[in-house]
C-alpha positions as CSV (number, residue, x, y, z in Angstrom):
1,X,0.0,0.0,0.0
2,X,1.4,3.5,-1.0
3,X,0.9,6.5,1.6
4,X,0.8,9.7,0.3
5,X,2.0,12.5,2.1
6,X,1.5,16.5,1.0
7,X,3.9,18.4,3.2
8,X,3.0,21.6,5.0
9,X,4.3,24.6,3.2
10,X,6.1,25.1,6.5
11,X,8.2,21.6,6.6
12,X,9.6,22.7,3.2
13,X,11.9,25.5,3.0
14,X,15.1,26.3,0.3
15,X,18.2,26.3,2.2
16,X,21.6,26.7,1.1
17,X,23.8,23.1,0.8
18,X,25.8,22.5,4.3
19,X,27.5,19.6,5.6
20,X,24.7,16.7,5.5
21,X,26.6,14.2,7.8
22,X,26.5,10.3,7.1
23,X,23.2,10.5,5.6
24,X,22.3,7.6,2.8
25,X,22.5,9.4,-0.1
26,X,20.1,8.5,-3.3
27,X,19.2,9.6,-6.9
28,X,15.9,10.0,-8.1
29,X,15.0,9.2,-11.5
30,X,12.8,11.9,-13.5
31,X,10.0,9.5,-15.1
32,X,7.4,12.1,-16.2
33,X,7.6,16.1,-16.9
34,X,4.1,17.4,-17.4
35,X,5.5,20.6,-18.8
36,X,2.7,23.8,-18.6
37,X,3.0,27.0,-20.9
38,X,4.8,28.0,-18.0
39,X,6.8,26.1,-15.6
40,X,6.6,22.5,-15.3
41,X,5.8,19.8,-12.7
42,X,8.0,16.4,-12.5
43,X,7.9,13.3,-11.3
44,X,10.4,11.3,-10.2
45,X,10.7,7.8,-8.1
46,X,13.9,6.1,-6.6
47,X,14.0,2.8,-4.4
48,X,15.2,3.6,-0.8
49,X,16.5,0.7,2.1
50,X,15.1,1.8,5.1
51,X,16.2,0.8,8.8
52,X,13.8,0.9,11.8
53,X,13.2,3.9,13.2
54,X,13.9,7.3,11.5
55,X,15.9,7.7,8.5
56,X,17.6,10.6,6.6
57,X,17.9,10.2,2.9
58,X,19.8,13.0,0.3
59,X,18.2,12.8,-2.7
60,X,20.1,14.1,-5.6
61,X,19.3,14.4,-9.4
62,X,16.4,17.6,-7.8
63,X,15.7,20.7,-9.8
64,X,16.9,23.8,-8.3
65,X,15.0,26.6,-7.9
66,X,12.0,24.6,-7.2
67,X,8.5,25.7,-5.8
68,X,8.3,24.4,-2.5
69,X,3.9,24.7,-2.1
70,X,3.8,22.2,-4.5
71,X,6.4,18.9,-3.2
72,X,4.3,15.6,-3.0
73,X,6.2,12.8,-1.9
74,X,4.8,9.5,-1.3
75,X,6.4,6.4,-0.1
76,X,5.4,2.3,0.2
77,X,5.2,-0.2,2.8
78,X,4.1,2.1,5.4
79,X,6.6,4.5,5.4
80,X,6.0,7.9,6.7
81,X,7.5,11.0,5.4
82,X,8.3,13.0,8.3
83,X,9.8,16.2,6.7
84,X,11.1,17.5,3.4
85,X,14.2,20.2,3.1
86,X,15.2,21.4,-0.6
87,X,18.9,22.5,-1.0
88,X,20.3,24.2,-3.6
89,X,24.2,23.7,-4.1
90,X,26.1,27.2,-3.9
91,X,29.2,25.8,-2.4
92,X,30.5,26.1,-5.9
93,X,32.4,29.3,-6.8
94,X,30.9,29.7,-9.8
95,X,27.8,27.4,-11.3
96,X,27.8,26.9,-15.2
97,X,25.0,26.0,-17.7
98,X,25.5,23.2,-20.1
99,X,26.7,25.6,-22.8
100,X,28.8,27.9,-20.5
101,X,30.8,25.1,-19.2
102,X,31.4,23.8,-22.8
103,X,32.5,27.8,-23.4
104,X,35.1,27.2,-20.6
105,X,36.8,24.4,-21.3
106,X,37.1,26.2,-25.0
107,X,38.7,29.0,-23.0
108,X,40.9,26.5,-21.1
109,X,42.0,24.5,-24.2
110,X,43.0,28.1,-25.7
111,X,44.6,29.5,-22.7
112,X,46.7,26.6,-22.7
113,X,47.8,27.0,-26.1
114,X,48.3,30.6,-25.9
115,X,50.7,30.2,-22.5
116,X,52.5,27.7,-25.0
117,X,52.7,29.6,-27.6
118,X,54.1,32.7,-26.0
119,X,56.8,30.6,-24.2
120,X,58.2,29.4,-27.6
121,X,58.5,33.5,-28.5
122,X,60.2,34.4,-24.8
123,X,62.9,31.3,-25.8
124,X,63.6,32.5,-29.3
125,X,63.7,36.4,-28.1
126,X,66.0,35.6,-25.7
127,X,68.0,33.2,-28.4
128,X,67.8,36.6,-31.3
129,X,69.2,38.9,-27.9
130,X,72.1,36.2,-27.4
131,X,72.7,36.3,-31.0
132,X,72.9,40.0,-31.3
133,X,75.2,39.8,-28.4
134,X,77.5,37.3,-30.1
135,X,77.5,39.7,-33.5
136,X,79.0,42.5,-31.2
137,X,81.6,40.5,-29.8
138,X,82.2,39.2,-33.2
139,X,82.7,42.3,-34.8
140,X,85.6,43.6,-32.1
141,X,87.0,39.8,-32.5
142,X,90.4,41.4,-33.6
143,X,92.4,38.1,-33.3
144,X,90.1,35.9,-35.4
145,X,91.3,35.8,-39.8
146,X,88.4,37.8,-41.9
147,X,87.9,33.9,-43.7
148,X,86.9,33.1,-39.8
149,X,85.0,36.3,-38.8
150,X,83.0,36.4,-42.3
151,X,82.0,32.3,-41.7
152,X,81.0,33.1,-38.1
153,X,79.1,36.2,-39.2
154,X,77.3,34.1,-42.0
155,X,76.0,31.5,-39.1
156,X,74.9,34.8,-36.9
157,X,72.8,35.9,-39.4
158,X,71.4,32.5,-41.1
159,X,70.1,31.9,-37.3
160,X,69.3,35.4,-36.8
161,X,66.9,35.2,-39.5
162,X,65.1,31.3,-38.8
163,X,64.6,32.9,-35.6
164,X,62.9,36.4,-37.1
165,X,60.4,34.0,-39.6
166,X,59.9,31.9,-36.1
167,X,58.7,34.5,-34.3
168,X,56.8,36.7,-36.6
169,X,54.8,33.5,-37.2
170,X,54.1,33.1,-33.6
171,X,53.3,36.1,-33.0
172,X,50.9,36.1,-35.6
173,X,49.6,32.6,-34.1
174,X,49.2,34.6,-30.4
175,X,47.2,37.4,-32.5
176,X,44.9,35.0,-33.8
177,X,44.2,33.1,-30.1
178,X,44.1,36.3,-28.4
179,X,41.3,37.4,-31.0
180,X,39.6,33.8,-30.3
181,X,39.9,33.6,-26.3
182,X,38.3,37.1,-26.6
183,X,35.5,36.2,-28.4
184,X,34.6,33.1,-26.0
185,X,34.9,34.8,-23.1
186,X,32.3,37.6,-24.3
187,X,30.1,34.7,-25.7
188,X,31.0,33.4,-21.9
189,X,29.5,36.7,-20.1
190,X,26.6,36.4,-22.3
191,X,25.9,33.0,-21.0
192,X,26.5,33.5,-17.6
193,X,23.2,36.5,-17.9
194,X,21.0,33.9,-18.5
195,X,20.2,33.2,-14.8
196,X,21.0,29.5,-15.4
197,X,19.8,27.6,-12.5
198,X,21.8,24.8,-10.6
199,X,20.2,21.4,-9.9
200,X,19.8,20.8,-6.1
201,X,19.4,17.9,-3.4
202,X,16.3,16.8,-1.1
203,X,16.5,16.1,2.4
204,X,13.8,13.9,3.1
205,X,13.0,12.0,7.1
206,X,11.3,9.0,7.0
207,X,10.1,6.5,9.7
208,X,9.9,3.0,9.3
209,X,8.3,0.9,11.8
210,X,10.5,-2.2,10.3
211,X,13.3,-2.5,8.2
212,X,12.0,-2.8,4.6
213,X,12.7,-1.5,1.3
214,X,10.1,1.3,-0.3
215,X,9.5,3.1,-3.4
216,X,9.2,6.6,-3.0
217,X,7.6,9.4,-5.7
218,X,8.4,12.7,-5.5
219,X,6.9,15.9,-7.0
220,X,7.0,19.2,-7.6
221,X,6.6,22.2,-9.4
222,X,9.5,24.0,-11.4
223,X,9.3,27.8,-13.3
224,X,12.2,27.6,-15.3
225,X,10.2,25.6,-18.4
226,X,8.1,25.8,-20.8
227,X,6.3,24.9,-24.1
228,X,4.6,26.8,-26.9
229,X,2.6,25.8,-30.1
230,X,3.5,25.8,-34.0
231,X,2.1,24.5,-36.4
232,X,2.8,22.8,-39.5
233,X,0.4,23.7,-42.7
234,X,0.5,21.1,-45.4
235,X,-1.2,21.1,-48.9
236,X,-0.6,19.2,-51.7
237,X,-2.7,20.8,-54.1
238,X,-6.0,22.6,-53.9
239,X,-8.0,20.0,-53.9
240,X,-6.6,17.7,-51.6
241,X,-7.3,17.9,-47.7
242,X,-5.2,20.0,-45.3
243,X,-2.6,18.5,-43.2
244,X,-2.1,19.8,-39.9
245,X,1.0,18.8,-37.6
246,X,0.8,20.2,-34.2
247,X,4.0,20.8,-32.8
248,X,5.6,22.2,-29.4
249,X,8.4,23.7,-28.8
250,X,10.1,22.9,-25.6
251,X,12.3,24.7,-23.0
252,X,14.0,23.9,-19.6
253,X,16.9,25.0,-17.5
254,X,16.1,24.3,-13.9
255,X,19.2,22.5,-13.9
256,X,18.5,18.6,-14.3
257,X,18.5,17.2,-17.6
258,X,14.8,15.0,-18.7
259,X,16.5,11.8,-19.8
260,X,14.2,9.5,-21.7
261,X,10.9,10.7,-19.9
262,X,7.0,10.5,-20.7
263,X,5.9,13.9,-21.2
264,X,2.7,15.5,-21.0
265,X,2.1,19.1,-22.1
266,X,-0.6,21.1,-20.5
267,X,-2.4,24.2,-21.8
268,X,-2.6,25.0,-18.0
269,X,-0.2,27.8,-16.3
270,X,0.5,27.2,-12.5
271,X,1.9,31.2,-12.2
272,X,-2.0,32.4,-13.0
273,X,-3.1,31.4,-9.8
274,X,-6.4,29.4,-9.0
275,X,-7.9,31.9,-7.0
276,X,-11.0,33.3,-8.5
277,X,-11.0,37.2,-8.4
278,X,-13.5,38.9,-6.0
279,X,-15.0,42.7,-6.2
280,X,-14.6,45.0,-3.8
281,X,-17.0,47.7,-3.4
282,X,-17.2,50.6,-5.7
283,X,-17.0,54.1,-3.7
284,X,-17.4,56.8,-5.4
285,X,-16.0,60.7,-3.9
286,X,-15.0,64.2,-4.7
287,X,-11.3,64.3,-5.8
288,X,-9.1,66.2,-3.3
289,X,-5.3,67.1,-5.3
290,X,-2.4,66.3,-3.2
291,X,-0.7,68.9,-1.5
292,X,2.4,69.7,-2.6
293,X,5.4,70.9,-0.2
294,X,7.7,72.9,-1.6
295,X,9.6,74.3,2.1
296,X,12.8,71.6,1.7
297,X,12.7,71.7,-1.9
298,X,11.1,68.6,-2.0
299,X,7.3,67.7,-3.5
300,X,5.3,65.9,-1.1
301,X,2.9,64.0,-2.6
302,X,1.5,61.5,0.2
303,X,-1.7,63.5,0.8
304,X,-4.6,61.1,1.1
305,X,-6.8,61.3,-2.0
306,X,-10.5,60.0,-0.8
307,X,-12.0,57.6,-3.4
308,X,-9.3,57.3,-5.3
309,X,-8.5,53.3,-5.4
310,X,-6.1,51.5,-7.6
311,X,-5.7,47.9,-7.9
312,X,-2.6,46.0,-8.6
313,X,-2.3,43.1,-11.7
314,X,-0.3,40.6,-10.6
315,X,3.3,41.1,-11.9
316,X,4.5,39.3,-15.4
317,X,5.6,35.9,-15.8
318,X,9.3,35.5,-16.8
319,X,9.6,32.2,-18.6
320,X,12.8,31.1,-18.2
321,X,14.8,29.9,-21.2
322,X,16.9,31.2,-24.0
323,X,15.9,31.2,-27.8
324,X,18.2,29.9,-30.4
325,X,17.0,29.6,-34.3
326,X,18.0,26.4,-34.8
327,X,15.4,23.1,-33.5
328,X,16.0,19.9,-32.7
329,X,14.6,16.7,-33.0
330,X,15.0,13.9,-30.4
331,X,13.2,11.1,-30.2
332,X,13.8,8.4,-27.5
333,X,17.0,10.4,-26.3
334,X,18.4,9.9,-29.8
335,X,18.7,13.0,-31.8
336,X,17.1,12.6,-35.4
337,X,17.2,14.6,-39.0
338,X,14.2,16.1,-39.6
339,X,12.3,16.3,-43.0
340,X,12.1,19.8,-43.8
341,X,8.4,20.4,-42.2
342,X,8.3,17.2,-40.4
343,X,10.0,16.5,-37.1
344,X,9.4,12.5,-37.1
345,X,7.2,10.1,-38.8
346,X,4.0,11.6,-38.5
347,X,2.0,8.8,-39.7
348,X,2.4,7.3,-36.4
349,X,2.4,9.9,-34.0
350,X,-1.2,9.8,-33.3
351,X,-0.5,6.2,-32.1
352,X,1.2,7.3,-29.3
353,X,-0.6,10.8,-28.2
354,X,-4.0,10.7,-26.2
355,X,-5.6,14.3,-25.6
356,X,-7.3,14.6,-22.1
357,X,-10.0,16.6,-22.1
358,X,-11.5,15.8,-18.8
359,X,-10.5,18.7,-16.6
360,X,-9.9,22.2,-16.6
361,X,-7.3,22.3,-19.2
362,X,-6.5,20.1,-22.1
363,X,-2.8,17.9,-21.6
364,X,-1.6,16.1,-24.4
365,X,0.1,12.9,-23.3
366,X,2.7,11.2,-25.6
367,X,3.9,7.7,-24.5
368,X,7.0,8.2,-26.2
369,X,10.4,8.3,-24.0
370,X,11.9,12.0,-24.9
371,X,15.2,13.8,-24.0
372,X,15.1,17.3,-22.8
373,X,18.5,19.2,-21.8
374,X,18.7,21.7,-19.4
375,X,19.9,24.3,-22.2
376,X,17.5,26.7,-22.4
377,X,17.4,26.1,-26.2
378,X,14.0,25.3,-28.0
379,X,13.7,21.5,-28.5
380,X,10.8,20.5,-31.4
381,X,8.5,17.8,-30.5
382,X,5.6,16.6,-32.7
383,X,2.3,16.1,-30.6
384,X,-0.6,15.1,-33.3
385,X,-1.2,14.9,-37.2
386,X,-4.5,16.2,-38.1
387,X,-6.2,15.4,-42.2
388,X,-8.9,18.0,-42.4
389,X,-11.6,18.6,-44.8
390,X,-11.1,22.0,-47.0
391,X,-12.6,24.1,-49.5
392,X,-10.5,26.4,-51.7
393,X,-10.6,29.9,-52.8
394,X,-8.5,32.7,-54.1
395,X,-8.5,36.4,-52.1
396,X,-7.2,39.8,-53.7
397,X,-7.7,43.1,-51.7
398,X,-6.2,45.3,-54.9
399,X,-6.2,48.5,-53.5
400,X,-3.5,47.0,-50.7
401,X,-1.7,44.3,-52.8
402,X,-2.2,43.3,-56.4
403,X,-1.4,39.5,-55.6
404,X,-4.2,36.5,-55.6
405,X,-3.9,34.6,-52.2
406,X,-4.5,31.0,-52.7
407,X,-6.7,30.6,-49.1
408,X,-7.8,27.1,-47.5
409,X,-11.3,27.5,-45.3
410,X,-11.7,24.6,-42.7
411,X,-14.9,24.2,-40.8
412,X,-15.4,21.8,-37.4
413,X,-11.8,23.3,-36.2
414,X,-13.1,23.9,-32.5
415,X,-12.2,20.1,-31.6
416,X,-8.2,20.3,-32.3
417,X,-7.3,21.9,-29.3
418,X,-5.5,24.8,-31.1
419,X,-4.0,27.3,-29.5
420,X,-2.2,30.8,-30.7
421,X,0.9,30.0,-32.3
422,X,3.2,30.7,-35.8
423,X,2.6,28.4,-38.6
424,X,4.6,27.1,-41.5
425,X,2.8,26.9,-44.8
426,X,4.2,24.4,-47.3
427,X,2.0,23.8,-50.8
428,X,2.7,21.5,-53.4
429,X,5.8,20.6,-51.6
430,X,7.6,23.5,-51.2
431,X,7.8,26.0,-48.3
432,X,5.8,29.4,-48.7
433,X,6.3,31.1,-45.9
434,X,5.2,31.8,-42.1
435,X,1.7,32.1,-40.8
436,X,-0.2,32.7,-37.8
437,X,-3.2,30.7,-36.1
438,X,-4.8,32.8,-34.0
439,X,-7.8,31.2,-32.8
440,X,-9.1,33.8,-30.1
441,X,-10.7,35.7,-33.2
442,X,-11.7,32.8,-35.6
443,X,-15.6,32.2,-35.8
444,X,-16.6,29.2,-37.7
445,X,-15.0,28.8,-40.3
446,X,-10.6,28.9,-40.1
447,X,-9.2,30.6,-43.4
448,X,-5.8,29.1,-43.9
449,X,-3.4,31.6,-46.5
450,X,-1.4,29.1,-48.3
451,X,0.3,32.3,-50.3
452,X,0.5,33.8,-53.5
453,X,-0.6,32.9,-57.1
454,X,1.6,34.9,-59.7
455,X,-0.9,33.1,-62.4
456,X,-3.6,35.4,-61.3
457,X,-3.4,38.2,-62.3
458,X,-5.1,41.1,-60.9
459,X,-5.6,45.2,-61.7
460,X,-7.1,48.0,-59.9
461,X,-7.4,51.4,-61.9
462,X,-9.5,54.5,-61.5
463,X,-11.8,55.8,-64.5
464,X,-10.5,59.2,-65.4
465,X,-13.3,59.8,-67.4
466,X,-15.9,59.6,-64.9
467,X,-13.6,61.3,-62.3
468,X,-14.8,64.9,-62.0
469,X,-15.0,67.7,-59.5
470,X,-17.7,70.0,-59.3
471,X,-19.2,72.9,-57.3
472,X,-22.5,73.5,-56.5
473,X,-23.6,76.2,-54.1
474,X,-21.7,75.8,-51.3
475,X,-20.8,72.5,-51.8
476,X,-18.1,70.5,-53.3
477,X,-19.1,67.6,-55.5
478,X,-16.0,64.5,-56.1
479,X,-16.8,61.8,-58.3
480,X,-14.6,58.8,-58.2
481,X,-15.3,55.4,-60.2
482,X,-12.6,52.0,-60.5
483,X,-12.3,49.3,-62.3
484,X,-10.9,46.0,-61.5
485,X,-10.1,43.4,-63.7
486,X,-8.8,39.8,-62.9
487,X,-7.5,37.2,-65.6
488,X,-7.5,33.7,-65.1
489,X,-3.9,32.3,-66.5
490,X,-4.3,28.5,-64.7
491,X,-5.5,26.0,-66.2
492,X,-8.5,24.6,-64.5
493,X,-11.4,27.4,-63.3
494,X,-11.1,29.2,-60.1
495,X,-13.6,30.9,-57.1
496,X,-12.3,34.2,-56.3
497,X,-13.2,36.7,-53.3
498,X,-12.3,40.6,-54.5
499,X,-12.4,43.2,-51.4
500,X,-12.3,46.7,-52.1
501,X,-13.9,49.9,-49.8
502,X,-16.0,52.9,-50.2
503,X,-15.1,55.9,-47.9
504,X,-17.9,56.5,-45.0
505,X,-18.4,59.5,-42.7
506,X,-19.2,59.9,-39.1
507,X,-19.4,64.0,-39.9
508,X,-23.1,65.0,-41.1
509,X,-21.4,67.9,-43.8
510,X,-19.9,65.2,-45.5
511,X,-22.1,62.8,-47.3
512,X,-21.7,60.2,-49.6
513,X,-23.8,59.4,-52.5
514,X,-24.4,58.0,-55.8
515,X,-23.0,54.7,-54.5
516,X,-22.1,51.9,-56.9
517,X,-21.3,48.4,-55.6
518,X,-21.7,45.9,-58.7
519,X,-23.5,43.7,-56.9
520,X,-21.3,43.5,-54.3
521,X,-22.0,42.6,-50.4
522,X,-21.5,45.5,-49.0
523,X,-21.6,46.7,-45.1
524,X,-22.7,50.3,-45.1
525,X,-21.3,50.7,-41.2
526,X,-17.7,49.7,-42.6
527,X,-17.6,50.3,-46.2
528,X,-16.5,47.3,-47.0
529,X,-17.6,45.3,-50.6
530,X,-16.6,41.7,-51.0
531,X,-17.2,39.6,-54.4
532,X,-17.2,36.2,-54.6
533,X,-16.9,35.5,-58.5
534,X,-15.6,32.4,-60.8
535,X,-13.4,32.7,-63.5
536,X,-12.6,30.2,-66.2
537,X,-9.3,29.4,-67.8
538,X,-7.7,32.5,-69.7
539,X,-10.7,34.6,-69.1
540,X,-10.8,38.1,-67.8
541,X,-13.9,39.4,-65.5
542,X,-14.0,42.9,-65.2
543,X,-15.7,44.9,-61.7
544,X,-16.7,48.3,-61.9
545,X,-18.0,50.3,-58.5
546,X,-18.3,54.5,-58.0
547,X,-19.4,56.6,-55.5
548,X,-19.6,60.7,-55.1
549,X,-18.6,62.6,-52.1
550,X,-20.4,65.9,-51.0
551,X,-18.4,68.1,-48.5
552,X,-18.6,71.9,-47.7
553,X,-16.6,74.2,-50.1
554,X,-13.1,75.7,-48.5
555,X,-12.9,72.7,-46.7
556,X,-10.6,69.7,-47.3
557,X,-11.6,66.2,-46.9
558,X,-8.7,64.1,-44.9
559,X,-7.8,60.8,-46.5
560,X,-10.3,61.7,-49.9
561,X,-7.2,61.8,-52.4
């Protein structure tokens, strides 16, 4: 039988690492991260041999920086947990992330080869001085024969120069790892900013009422983690279904590295709090200024303003970990080569993912054993592959951008679980470019841009003949009139939607009349005029709307021209 235990918040306090003693010392073994959009809560077990009585055990293999409310330990064959202490190592002098510790060895490595290298130019500038010496000496040599003084001259200066070429190429070597240790150890500084957090220990008492042997669980609640969506956008053609791979990216640096773990990502957030909000009262008063008091010089301003109340948001959320550009792929611990768009087989992902529903939030749970680092880098993991039902159409707005956009509309989308997050959109096999999936302002149907379509092509001119401006009375009269035209260069017929706009006025002296929409849907509050037409292979389909604007003479009309 397992007995659960939820510590007090006041059995569990951060302390800083001292001398534990002869304690048994253990490591836990991460099995599951449920990871949150912010912050993340693991699980981890270890097997423990207990004597009678009490018994201390130092857990190692513990996040640092951990959030002490939420530790939940639980232990087997009776075993009671009689008190939990978290200790985070500072002993250290200094405490270095993955990456920054991989930065110093670099720095080592070149240290050491720059201590070398200027060594080899102190021997051989002490050899060229000795040399020099030995030319002086030479030259007031009056005993030796000029055959002898020109042969030892010869040797002075054949050495004198291997030792110049030496050293200048040293030197230029020291240059080059002076240049190089300078650049790590700014790349090194940068590192060290990124509040990298240490792994730490667990004390945890325990009573046994017989020796035995127990499993224990332990969890708890990190910040430093992290995920958020994207989305892959697939389409082969426009007539084929969309393809949808949801994706997260994943970040942690609370110090422990996930090796091989079950995760499960949550659209929950710890930070918010699950407090519901309560109202307060609503007073209302005269406003009295504060008093300012100028006799020191200084303004004070602490003069009690009577129904004046402000309250207080709670602070932001830092999510901690960095952002690199590149992404990678693991998959069981193993680090894979992704298919551009695809980061594993996605035929079979939805084999191994099972979306909960059941509670507050929606947790995706993938039975597949994954490798996280504690980096701070984004690491790519595929969660499902969805095959949705869409219908096709083109979209021009000309009087912004004279480009068709080829658009995918997808109904019955409210059951994916989508959240905000940047897409890629690939069609007909090659990349188009980034999107975004912004489901807080989608209605029933999602419109999917899958990018331009050069082979539509699309014009947008104004009719100068029918452009006039006249005065009548006291009024100004401004006709305008357009005309679009769109040809159809493809091959098979296309549905097309054309937005344009008529100006509106929220000031009654200027009006707008003799309106002209073609036929169009048009929203009078907005202005807006939307045409859904077809167009057949190589055929052009011309759209022709007008509208006059009636203002005051001597005035100007903002945004009109």
């Amino acid at each position: 039988m397992r007995y659960t235990h939820l510590l007090p918040a006041a059995c569990v306090m951060v302390l800083m690492a001292t001398n534990t003693g002869a304690q048994t010392k253990q490591k836990l073994t991460i099995e599951q991260a449920t990871v949150f959009l912010s912050g993340a809560e693991l699980t981890s077990t270890a097997t423990v041999s207990l004597s009678k009585g009490e018994n201390e055990v130092i857990f190692s293999n513990v996040a640092g920086n951990v959030n002490s409310q939420s530790l939940n330990l639980g232990a087997t064959n009776g075993v009671v947990v009689e008190s939990a202490t978290f200790q985070n190592n500072y002993l250290a002098t200094e405490v270095f992330s993955p990456r920054a510790k991989e930065l110093k060895d670099s720095i080592d490595v070149v240290g050491d080869h720059v201590e070398e290298v200027s060594n080899k130019i102190a021997v051989i500038t002490e050899e060229i001085a000795i040399l020099k010496e030995n030319r002086k000496v030479s030259g007031n040599a009056n005993g030796l024969s000029v055959a002898e003084l020109t042969k030892m001259l010869d040797l002075i200066n054949t050495k004198m120069e291997g030792y110049l070429n030496q050293k200048d190429k040293l030197d230029k070597q020291l240059a080059k790892a002076d240049d190089y240790l300078a650049k790590l150890n700014s790349q090194l500084n940068e590192e060290k900013k990124k509040d990298y957090q240490p792994g730490g220990q667990l004390l945890v008492k325990f009573y046994a009422k017989e020796a035995t042997t127990a499993t224990v669980s332990v969890d708890y609640v990190v910040p430093g983690a992290g995920w958020s969506p994207t989305y892959d956008i697939v389409a082969d053609d426009a007539h084929s279904p969309i393809k949808l791979f949801y994706k997260a990216n994943i970040h942690q640096s609370c110090g422990v590295s996930w090796n091989n773990v079950r995760l499960s990502l949550s659209t929950g957030n710890p930070n918010e709090g699950a407090q519901a909000p309560a109202m307060n009262p609503w007073y209302l008063a005269f406003y009295t200024p504060a008093v300012a008091n100028y006799s020191k010089g200084l303004v004070d301003m602490s003069a009690a303003t009577p129904g004046l109340y402000q309250n207080r948001r709670s602070e932001d959320v830092n999510i901690g970990g960095g952002r690199t550009d590149g992404t990678l792929y693991i998959i069981d611990g193993v680090q894979v080569q992704g298919v551009t768009g695809v980061s594993m087989p996605q035929s079979s992902i939805n084999n191994y993912t099972s979306v909960d529903n059941a509670g507050i939030n929606t947790s995706f749970d993938i039975d597949l054993p994954y490798t996280i680092p504690t980096d701070g880098q984004q690491h790519l993991v595929a969660i499902k592959k969805y095959e949705l039902p869409a219908s096709y159409r083109y979209y021009v707005v000309p009087k912004l951008d004279k480009d068709a956009f080829l658009q995918a509309q997808v109904t019955n989308w409210e059951d994916l679980n989508l959240l905000p997050g940047q897409s890629n959109i690939f069609y007909e096999g090659t990349y188009v470019g980034q999107g975004y999936i912004d489901v807080r302002n989608i209605k029933d149907t999602m419109t999917l841009s899958l990018g331009r379509d050069k082979k539509i092509v699309v014009k947008r001119d104004q009719d100068t003949k029918l452009r006039s401006t006249k005065t009548i009375g006291t009024n100004v009269r401004e006709a305008f009139a357009y005309t679009i035209s769109v040809r159809n260069t493809r091959k098979e017929n296309i549905t097309l939607v054309v937005q344009d706009q008529q100006p509106v006025s929220t000031n009654t002296d200027i009006a707008i009349e003799e309106r002209e929409t073609a036929g169009a849907e048009f929203d009078e509050k907005t202005g807006m005029m939307n045409w859904t037409i077809g167009v057949a292979p190589n055929e052009t389909k011309k759209i022709s709307f007008e509208y006059t604007v009636k203002y005051p003479k001597g005035k100007i009309v903002a945004g009109l021209k």
